[in-house]
N, C-alpha and C positions, 0 to 999 in steps of 0.2 A: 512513409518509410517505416521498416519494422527492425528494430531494433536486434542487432546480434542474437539467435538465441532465443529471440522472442515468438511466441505462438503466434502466429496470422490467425489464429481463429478469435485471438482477444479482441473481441469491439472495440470502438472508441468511446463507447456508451458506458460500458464494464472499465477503464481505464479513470472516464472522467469521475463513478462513482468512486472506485478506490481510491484516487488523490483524493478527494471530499473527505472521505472520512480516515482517510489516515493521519493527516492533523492533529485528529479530535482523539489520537493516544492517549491515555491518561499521563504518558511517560512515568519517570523516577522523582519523587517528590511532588507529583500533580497529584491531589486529593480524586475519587470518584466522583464525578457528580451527582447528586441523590436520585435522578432519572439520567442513567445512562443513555448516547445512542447506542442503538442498536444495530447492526450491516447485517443483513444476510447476502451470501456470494453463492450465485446459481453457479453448481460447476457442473449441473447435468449436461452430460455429450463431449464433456471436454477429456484432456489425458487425465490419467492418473497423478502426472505431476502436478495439474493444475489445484485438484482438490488436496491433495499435501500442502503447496504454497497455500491455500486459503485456509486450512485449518492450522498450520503452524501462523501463520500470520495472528490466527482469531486467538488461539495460546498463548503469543509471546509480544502482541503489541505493545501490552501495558506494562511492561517491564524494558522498552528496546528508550532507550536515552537519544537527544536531540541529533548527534551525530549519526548516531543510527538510524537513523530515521530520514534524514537528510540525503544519504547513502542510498536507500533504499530507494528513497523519489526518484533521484537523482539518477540512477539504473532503470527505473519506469519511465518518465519523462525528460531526461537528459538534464543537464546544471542548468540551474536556474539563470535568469537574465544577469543578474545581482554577478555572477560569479564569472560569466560570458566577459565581462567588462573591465574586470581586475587582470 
């Protein structure tokens, strides 16, 4: 099922990598780690909005707060189990 809005050209491959490391934000108050990871996001062949979202993403992760973030998934991958339940 593809989500409102959502490109059908996004793999599930490309999906599971960005959950994986969008986690690992440094967020507001999270120190750098002294070996950061590193994402690179292939957007070759995709739209022009694709390579916008993955460079605004790479800009503003580490400043986007838990809410934000949460938000975010949560439009990628729908509300968590956790939230399904309440």
């Amino acid at each position: 099922m593809v989500a409102a809005g959502a490109d059908p050209e996004f793999g599930a491959s490309d999906l599971r990598l960005l959950q994986h490391h969008l986690g690992r934000g440094r967020g507001v108050g999270n120190p750098r780690p002294a070996v950061a990871p590193r994402v690179v996001v292939d957007t070759a062949g995709l739209s022009p909005k694709a390579t916008e979202l993955a460079n605004r993403l790479a800009e503003e992760i580490g400043d986007l707060n838990e809410p934000t973030l949460d938000a975010l998934l949560s439009t990628l991958i729908g509300p968590s189990e956790d939230a399904a339940k309440e």
